[in-house]
C-alpha positions in Angstrom: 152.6 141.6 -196.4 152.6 144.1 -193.1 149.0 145.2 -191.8 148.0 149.1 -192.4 148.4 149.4 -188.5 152.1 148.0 -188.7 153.2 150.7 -191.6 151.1 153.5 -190.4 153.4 153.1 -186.6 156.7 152.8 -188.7 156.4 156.1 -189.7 158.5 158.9 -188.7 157.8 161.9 -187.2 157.8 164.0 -190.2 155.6 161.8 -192.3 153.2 161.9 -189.4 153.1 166.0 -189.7 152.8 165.7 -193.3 149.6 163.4 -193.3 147.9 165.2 -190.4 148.2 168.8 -192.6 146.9 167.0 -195.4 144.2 165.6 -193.1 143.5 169.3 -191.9 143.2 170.7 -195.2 140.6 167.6 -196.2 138.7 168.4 -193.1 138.5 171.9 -193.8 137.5 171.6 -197.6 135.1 169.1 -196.8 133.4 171.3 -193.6 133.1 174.2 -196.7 131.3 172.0 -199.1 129.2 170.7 -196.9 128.2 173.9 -195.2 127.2 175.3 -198.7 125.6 172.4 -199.7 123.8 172.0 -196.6 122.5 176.2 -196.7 121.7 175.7 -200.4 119.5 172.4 -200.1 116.8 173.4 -198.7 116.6 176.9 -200.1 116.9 175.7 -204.0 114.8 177.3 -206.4 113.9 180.4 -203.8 117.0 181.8 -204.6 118.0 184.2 -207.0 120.8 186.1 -205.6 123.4 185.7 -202.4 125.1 188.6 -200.6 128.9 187.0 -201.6 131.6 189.7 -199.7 130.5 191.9 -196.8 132.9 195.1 -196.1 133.3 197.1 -193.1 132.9 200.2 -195.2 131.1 199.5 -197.9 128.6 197.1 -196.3 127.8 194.2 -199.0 129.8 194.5 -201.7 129.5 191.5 -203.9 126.0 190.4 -205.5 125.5 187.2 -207.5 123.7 184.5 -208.5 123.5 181.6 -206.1 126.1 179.1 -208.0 128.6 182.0 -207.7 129.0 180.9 -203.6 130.9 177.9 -205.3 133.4 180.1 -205.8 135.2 179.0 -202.5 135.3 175.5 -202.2 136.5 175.2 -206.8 139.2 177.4 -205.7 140.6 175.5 -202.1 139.5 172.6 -204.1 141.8 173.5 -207.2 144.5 174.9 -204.3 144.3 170.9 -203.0 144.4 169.0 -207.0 147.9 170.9 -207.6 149.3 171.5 -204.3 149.3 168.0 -203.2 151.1 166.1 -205.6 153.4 168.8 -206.3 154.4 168.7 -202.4 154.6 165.1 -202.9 156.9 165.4 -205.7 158.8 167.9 -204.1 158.9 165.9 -200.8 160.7 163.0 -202.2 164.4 165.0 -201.9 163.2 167.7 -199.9 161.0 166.8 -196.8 161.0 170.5 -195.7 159.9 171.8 -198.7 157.2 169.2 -199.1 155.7 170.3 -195.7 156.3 174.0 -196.5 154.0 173.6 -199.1 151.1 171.5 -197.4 151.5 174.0 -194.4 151.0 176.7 -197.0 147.9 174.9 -198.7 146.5 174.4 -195.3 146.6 177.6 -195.0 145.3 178.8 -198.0 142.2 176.1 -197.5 141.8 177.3 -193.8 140.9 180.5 -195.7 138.9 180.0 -198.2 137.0 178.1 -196.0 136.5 180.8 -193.8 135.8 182.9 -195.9 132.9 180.9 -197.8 131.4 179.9 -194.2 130.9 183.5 -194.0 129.4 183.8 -196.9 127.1 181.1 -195.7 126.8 183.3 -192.6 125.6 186.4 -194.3 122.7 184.8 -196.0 121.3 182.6 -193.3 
């Protein structure tokens, strides 16, 4: 049986790129929950609304009830659940593919997460 450290150096190139997008798009859903969770902590039970969406023009635009700024982080999290495994399938005959579509949930995280950090933002 070959050590973790022993496998994890056999790896090519590609498979390396692959894990550290996947790694990225961990971090950044993990950053998202935990920024929310960390704002919402100490604040439960004071809140009854959240300023959700700010707009150049319209100022605030979206207005909701505080379990509405988990929003964000279901939807990156949902982007992750079918993303992943779907690259993974695709991945086993096309490696390209595979890492098109992590680069693309990346992404897709990378904003999301952005955009509920602001959220955050607007209401501390």
């Amino acid at each position: 049986m070959t050590s973790l450290r022993a496998m994890l150096a056999s790896l090519s190139p590609r498979h390396r790129i692959g894990k550290a997008m996947l790694v990225g798009t961990i971090v950044a859903l993990l950053a998202q929950w935990l920024t929310i969770v960390f704002f919402l902590v100490p604040r439960y039970g004071s809140l009854t609304f959240l300023r959700l969406h700010y707009n150049q023009d319209f100022g605030v635009d979206w207005v909701a009830e505080w379990w509405k700024l988990f929003v964000y982080p279901g939807l990156g999290a949902a982007a992750v659940l079918v993303n992943v495994p779907a690259a993974a399938a695709i991945g086993r005959t096309q490696a390209t593919m595979g890492h098109a579509m992590l680069f693309l949930t990346l992404v897709v995280e990378s904003a999301l997460a952005a955009g509920g950090i602001m959220a955050v933002m607007l209401n501390s």
